[in-house]
C-alpha positions as CSV (number, residue, x, y, z in Angstrom):
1,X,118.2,163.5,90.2
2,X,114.5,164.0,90.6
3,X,114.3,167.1,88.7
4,X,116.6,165.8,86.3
5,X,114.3,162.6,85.7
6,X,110.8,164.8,85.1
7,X,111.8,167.5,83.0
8,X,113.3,164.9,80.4
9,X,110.1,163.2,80.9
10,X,107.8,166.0,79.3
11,X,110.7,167.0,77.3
12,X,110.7,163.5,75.4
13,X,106.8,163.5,75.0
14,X,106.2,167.1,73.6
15,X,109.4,168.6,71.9
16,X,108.9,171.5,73.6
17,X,111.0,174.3,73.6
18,X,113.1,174.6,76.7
19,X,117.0,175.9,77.1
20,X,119.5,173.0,78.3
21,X,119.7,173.8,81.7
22,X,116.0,173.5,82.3
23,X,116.7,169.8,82.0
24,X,117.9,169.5,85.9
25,X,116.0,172.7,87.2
26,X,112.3,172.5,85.4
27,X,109.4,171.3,83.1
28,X,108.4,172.2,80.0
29,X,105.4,173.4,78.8
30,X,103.0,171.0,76.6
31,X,100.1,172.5,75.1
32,X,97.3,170.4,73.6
33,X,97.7,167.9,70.1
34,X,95.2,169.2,67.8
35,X,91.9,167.1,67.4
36,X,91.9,167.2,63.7
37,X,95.2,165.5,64.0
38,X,94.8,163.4,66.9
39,X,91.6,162.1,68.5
40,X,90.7,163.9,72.1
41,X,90.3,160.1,73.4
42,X,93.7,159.5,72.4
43,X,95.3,162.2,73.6
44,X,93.9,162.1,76.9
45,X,95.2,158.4,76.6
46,X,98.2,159.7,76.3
47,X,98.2,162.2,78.8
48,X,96.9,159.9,81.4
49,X,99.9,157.4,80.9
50,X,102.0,159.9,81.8
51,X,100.0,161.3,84.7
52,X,99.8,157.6,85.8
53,X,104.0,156.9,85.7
54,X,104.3,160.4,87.9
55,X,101.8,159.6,90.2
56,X,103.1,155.8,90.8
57,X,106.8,156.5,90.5
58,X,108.1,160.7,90.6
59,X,109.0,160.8,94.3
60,X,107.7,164.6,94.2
61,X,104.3,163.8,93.4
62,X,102.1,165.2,96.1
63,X,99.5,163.3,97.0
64,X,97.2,165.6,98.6
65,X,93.4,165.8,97.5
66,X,92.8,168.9,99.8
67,X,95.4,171.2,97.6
68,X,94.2,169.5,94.4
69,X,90.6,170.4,95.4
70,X,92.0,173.9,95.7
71,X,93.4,174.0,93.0
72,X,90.9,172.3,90.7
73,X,88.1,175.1,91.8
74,X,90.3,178.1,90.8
75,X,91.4,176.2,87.4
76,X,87.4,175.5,87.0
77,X,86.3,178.9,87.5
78,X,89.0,180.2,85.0
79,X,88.4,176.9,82.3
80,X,84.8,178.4,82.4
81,X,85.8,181.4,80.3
82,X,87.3,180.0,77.7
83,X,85.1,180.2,74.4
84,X,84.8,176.8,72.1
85,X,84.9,173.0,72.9
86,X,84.9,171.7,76.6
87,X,88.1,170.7,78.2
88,X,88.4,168.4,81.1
89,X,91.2,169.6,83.4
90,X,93.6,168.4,85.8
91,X,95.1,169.8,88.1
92,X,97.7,168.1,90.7
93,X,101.1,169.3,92.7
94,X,104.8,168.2,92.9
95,X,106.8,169.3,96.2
96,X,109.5,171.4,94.7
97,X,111.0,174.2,95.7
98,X,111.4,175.7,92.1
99,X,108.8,178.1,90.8
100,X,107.4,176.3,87.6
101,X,103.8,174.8,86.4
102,X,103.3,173.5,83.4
103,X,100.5,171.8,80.8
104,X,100.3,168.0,79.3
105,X,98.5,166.8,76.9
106,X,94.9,165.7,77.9
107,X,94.4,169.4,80.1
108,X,96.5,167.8,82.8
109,X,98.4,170.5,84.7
110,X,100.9,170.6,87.3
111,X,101.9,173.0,89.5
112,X,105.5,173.4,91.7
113,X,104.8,173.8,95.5
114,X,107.4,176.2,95.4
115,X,105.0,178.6,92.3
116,X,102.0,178.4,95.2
117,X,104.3,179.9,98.5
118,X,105.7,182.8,95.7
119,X,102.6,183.8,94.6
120,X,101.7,186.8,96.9
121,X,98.4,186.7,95.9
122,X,95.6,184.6,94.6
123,X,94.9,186.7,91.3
124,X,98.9,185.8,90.7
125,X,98.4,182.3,91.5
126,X,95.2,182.1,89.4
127,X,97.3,184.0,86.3
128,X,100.0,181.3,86.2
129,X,96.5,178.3,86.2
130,X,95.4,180.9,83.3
131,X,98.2,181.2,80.9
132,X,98.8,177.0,81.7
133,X,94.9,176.6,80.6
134,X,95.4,178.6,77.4
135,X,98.6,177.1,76.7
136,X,96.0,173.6,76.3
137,X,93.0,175.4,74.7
138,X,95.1,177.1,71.7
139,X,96.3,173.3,71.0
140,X,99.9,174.8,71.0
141,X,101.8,171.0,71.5
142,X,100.2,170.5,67.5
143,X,101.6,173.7,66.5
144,X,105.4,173.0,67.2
145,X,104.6,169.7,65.6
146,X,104.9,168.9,61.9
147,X,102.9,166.1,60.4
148,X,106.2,163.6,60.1
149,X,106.5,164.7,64.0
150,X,102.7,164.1,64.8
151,X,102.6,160.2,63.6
152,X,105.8,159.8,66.2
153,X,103.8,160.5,69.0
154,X,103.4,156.9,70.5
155,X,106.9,156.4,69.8
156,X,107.6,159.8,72.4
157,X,105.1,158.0,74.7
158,X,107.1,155.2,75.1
159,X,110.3,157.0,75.3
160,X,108.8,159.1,78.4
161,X,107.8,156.2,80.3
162,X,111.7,154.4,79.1
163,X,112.8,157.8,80.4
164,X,111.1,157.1,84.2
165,X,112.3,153.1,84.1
166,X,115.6,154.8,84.4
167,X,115.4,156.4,86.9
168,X,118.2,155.0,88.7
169,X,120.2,155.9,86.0
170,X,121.0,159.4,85.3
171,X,123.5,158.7,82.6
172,X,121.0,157.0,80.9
173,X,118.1,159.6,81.3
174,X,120.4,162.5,79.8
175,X,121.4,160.4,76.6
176,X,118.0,160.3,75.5
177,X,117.8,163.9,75.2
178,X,120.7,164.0,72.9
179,X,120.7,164.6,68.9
180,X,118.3,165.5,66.7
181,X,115.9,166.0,69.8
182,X,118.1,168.6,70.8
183,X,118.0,170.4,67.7
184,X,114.6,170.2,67.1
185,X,114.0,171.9,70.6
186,X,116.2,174.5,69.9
187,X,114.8,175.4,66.6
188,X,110.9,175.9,68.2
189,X,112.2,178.7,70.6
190,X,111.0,181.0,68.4
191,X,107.8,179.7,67.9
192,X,107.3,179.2,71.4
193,X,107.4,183.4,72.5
194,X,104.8,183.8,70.0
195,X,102.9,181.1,72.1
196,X,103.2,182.8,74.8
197,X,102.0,186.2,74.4
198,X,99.1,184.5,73.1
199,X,98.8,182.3,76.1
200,X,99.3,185.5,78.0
201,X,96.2,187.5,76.2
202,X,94.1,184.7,76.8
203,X,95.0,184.1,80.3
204,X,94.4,187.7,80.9
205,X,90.8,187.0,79.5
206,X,90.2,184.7,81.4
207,X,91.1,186.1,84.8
208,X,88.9,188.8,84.2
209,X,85.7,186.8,83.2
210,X,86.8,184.6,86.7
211,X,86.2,187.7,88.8
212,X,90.4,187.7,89.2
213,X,92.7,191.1,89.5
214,X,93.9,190.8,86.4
215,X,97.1,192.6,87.5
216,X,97.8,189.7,89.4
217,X,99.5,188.8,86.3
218,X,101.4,191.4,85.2
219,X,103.3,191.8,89.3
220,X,103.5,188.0,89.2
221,X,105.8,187.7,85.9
222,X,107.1,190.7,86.4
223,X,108.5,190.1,89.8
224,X,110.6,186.8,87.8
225,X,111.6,188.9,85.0
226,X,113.4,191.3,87.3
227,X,114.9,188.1,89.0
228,X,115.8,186.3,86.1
229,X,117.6,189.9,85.1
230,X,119.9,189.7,88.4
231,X,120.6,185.9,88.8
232,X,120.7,185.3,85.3
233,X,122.0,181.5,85.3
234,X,120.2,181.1,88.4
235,X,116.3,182.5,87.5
236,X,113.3,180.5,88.5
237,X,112.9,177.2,86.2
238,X,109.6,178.6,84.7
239,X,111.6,181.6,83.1
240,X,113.4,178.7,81.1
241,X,110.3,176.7,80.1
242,X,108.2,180.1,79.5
243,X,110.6,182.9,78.1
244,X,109.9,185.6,79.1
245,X,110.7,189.1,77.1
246,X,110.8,192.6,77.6
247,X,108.4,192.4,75.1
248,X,106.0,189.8,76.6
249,X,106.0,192.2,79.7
250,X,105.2,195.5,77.7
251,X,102.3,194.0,75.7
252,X,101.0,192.6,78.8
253,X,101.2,196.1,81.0
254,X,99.5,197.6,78.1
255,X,96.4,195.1,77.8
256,X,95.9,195.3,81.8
257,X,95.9,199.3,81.5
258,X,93.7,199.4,79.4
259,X,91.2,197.4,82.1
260,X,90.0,199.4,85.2
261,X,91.2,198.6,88.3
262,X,89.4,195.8,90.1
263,X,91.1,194.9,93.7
264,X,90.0,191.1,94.4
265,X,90.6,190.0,98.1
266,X,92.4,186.8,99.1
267,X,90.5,183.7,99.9
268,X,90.8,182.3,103.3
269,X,91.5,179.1,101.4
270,X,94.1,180.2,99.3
271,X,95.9,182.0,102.6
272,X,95.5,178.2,104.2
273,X,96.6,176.4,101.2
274,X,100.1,178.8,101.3
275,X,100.5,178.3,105.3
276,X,99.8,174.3,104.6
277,X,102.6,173.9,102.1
278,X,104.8,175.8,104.4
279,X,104.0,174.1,107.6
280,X,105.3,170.9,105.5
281,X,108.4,172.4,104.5
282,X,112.0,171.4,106.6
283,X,111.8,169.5,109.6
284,X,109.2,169.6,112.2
285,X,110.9,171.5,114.8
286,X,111.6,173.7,112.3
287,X,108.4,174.0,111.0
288,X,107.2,175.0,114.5
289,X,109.8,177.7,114.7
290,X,108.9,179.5,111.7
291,X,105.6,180.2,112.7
292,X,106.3,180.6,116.2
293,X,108.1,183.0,115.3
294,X,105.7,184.9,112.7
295,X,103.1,184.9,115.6
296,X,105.6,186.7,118.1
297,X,106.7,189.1,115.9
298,X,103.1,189.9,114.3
299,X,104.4,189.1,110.9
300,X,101.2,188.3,109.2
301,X,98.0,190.7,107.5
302,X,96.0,187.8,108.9
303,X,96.5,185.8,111.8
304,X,94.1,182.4,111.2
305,X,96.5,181.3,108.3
306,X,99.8,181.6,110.2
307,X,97.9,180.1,114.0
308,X,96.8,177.4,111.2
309,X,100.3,176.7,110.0
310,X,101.8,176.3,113.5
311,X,99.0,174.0,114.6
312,X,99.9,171.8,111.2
313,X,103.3,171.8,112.3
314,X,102.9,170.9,115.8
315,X,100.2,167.5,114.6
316,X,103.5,167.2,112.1
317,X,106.0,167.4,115.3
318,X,103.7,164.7,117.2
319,X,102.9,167.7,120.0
320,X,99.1,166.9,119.9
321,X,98.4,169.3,123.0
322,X,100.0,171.8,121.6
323,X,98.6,171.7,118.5
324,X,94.8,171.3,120.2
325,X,95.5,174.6,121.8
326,X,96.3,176.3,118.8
327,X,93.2,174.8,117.1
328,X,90.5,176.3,120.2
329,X,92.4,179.5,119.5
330,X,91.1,179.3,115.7
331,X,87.7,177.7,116.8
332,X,87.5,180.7,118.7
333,X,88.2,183.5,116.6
334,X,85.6,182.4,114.3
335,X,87.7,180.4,111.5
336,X,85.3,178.9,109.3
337,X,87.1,176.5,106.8
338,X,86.9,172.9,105.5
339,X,90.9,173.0,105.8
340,X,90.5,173.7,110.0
341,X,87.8,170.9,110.0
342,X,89.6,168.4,108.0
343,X,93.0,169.7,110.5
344,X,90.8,169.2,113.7
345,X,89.3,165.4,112.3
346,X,92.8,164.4,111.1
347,X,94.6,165.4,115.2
348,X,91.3,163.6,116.3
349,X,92.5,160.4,114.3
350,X,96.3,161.2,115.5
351,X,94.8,161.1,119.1
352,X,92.9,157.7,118.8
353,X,89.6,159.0,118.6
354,X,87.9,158.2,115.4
355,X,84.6,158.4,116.8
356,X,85.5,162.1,117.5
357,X,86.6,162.6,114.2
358,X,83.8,161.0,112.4
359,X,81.5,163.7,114.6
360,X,83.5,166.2,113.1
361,X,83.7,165.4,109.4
362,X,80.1,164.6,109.3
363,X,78.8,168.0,110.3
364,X,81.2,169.8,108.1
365,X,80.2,167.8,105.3
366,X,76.7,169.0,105.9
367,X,78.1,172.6,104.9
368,X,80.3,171.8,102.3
369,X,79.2,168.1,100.5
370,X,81.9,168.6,97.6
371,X,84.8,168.8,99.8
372,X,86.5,165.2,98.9
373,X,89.2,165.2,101.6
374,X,86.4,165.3,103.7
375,X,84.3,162.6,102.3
376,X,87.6,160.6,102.5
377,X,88.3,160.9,106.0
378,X,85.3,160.2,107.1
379,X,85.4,156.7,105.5
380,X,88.5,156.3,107.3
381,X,87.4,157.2,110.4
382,X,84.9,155.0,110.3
383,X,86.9,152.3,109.5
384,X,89.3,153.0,112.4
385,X,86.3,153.3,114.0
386,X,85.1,149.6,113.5
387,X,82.2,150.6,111.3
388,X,83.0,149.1,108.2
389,X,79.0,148.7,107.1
390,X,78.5,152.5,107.3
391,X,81.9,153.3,105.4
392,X,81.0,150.6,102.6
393,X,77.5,152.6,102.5
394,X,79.3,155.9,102.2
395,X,82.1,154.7,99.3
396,X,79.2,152.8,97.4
397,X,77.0,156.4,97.5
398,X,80.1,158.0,96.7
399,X,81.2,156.0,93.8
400,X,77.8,156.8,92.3
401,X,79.0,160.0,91.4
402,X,82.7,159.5,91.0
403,X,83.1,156.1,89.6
404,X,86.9,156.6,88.4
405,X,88.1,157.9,92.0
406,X,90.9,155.1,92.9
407,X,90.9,156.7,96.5
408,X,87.4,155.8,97.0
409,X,88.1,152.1,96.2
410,X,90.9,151.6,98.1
411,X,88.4,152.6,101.3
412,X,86.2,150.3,99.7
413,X,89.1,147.7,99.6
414,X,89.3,148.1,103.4
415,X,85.2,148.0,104.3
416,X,84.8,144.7,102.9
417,X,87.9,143.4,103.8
418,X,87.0,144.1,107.9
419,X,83.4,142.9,106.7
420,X,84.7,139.6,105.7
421,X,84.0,139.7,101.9
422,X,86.7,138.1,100.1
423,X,85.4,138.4,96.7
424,X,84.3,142.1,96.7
425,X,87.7,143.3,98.5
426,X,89.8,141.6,95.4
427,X,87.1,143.2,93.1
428,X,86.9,147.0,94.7
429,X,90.8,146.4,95.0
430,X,91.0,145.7,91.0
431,X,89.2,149.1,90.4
432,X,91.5,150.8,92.9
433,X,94.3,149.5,90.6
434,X,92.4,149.8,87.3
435,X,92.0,153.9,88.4
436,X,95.2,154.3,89.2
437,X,96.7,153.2,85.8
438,X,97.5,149.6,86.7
439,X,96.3,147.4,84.9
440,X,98.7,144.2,85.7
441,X,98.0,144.4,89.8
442,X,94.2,144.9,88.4
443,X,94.0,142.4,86.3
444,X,95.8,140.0,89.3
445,X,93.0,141.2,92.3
446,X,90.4,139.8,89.4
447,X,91.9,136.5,89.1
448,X,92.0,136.3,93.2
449,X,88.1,137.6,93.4
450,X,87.5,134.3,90.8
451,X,89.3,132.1,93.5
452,X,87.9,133.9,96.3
453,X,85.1,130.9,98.2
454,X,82.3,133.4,98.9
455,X,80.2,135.6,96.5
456,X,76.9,134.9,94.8
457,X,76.6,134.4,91.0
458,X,75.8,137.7,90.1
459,X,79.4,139.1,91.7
460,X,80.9,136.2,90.0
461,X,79.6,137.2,86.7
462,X,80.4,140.8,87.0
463,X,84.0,139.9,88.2
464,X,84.1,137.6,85.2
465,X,83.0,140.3,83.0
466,X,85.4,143.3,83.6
467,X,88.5,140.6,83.7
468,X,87.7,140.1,80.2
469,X,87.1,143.6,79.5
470,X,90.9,144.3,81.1
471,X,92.5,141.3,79.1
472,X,91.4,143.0,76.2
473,X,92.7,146.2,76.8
474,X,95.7,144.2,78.3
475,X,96.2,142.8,74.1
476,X,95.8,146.3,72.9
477,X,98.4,147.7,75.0
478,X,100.6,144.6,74.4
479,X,100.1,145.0,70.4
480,X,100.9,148.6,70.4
481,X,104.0,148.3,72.5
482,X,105.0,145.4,69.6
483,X,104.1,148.0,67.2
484,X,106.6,150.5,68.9
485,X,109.6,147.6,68.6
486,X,109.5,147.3,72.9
């Protein structure tokens, strides 16, 4: 049901071109509206209503800054090739076992848990974040759509987020796909190959200027196009939402031959970002037994990502010793990764000792400042820690430079609330809301701030000040939703 709710969901917003089936096993591929058509603000509007319904209501939304942050570096250092007009991407991650990614409009991209464990390399992983990228920068959404099409597009807004209101109701879901819909899908495919050989030239660019192996690509689709050849009914979902022709795979063999041959090692990160996902996957015990198991039988190239997976799976099994042994095994050897810190800091917090995990997140912060999941659990910690001045310090300096991180706010929320101040929690809480696309329970934390008995004059006023500013955008929205007949 869950596939079956998402895929109709992008299907219903962008037209593209995807083959029945695809409806219960996979997502289609968006592209970009054209700017001369549609303004950037209002397609990112656009995308970010979307991106807001999956991340409040598609149960495989993965909420997990550490593998976005991942993610987010490799799709910046790729984004950085690309010739033209800055695009903002990004990039998030749906637990499913099907191999897919795909584009929205607004450069927001998504990428199947199940794509990241079959990549066998990070060059592959990267080419798949490449040829997604170029889908967006070639503005190929606006090139399956005609101008009659193009002035519809609030109209397939509305009918996504209908789409994700039904949720419950899978009868419902399919009949929207029905019709001249249908058709119209049907007659892009043609279009859409053309798309993506030129999404795959591009992407090939691309992970050569990012210091890639460009063949990365060519093993990576080539590996599913030998698949899809044997299961046939049964190939991987991306197959469906990116065809993929004999063709497609000549003309991209020919363009990396004519490279030279650049071997790129794996990251450590991308090797811990694999043996995370994994360590997730089943049930604990089970979890534990798979890498017990690759440890035993020396079924690894490199051993800190597989000892890292079984000491996520024992925190995830509740075996705290166990996995506090496995963690001075990697402290030993020498593992030097945000992903161990933020692994030993989160079995501190599992253990009751905040304090110890504060010690620990502070000094890796000191070597890597950017990391976010660790900015977030230190905040955290300090809060479990009964230090709700020094988090409150921390999420005001952070907010500084990321003023639209919802995350942040929430902590915020929570260092005011222990500090006592009514109006400020309801006001931080409001922003929290506001950042994550909801603009009701935002509007409703305001109205409590106003009633809230402490707070000087200048808080008042500013609370005062952005509820107007949301009631206004609260009209907007209610007037184009009239304008759509909802």
């Amino acid at each position: 049901m869950k596939k079956a709710l998402l895929a109709p969901l992008m299907l219903s917003l962008a037209l593209a071109p995807i083959q029945p089936r695809a409806l219960a096993d996979g997502l289609p591929d968006l592209g970009e509206v054209a700017q001369v058509d549609l303004s950037p603000a209002m397609e990112r509007r656009i995308g970010l209503s979307v991106m807001n319904e999956i991340r409040l209501k598609e149960p495989t939304y993965l909420d997990d800054p550490e593998l976005e942050g991942y993610l987010s570096r490799i799709g910046k250092r790729l984004a950085a090739g690309v010739d033209g007009a800055r695009q903002d991407f990004e990039f998030f991650v749906l637990k499913d076992a099907t191999l897919n990614a795909f584009a929205m409009p607004g450069g927001y991209i998504g990428v199947h848990t199940g794509l990241i464990l079959a990549a066998q390399s990070e060059s592959e992983l990267a080419s798949v974040l490449g040829h997604e990228i170029s889908h967006v920068t070639q503005h190929h959404l606006a090139r399956l759509m005609n101008k009659q099409q193009q002035g519809q597009v609030m109209t397939m807004l509305a009918m996504a987020i209908a789409i994700l209101a039904a949720r419950n109701n899978s009868s419902m879901t399919q009949g929207a796909l029905v019709g001249g819909q249908a058709a119209m899908i049907q007659n892009q495919l043609n279009y859409s190959r053309d798309f993506e050989r030129e999404a795959d030239r591009l992407g090939i660019q691309l992970l050569e200027k990012a210091g890639f192996d460009i063949r990365g690509m060519g093993s990576f689709f080539g590996r599913l196009d030998k698949f899809g050849r044997i299961y046939d009914n049964n190939a991987p979902g991306y197959l469906r939402t990116h065809p993929l022709t004999t063709e497609r795979i000549s003309d991209m063999e020919n363009r990396i031959a004519m490279r030279p041959y650049h071997q790129v090692p794996d990251s450590l990160e991308f090797l811990l970002v694999k043996a995370k996902i994994q360590a997730q996957e089943g049930t604990p015990a089970d979890a534990v037994t798979t890498f017990e198991h690759l440890l035993s039988e020396r079924k690894f190239t490199v051993e800190a990502p597989v000892r890292y997976g079984l000491t996520r799976a024992r925190l995830r099994a509740g075996d705290y010793a166990g996995a506090e042994r496995e963690l001075q095994t990697l402290r030993q050897a020498k593992v030097n990764s945000p992903m161990v810190d933020s692994l030993a800091a989160e079995l501190r917090m599992k253990q009751n000792d905040p304090a110890g995990a504060a010690r620990i997140l502070r000094s890796a912060l000191a070597h890597s400042p950017q990391e976010r999941v660790l900015v977030y659990g230190l905040a955290d910690a300090l809060l479990a820690d009964h230090h709700p001045d020094q988090a409150l310090k921390l999420s005001i300096d952070d907010l500084q430079s990321y003023p639209s991180d919802a995350r942040m706010y929430r902590l915020q929320a929570r260092a005011y609330a222990n500090l006592g101040k009514i109006l400020l929690q309801h006001r931080a809480q409001a922003e929290a809301y506001y950042h994550s696309g909801q603009l009701m329970p935002a509007i409703e934390q305001l109205t409590l701030a106003q009633k809230a008995p402490d707070g000087d004059f200048y808080d008042r006023s500013k609370v005062d000040a952005r509820l107007r500013e949301l009631k206004v955008l609260q009209q907007e929205e209610a007037k184009e939703r009239k304008e759509r007949g909802q």
